[in-house]
N, C-alpha and C positions, 0 to 999 in steps of 0.2 A: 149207811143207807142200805135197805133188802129190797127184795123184789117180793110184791105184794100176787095173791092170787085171788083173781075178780069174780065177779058173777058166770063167764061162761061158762065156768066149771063148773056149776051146779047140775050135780045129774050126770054129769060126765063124767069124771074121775076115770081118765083113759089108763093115767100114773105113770106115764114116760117120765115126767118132770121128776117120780121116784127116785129111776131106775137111773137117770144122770147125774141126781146132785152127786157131787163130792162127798159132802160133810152131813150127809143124810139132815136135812133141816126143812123137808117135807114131811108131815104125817094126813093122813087120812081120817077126815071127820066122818061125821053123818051123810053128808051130803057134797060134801067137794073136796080137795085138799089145802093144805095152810103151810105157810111156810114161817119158819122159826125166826124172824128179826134179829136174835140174840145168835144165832148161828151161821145165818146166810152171809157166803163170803162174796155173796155180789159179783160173781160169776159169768153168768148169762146162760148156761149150759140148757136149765129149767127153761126161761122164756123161748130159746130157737128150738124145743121138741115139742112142744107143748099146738096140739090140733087144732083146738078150740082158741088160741093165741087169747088166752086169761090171765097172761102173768106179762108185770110192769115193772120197771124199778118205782119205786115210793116216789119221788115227786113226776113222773111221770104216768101217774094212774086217772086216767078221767076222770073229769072231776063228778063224772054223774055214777062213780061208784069209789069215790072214796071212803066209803064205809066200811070197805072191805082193808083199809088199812087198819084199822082201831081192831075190827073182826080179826084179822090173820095173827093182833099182838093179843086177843082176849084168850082166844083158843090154847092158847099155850100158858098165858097167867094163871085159866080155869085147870090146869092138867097138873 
């Protein structure tokens, strides 16, 4: 299981959640950041810096934006 990044982030991309992971498994889109599913050691580091509090573990992401779980594994299929 990863930790998913949600709608707050849009716009914001402050990138604390960068500058802590470990295993570098945030990159920066267009518009928000994403985190790598395939890389994410499920940590926690990302969600306790993070301003905008945008980032969930996967079965804990609201359900009124689980879209951004599908979104955070597309990003990185598309790459």
């Amino acid at each position: 299981m990863a930790f998913v990044i949600t709608s707050p982030c849009i716009g914001e991309k402050a990138g604390e959640c960068v500058e802590v992971c470990p295993v570098d498994c945030i990159e920066e889109g267009d518009d928000m950041f994403y985190i790598d599913p395939d890389i994410c050691i499920d940590c926690g580091a990302c969600e306790a810096v993070c301003p905008v509090e945008a980032i969930f573990m996967e079965d804990e992401v609201p359900e009124d934006e689980h879209e951004y779980i599908s979104l955070n594994r597309r990003f990185f299929e598309d790459s």
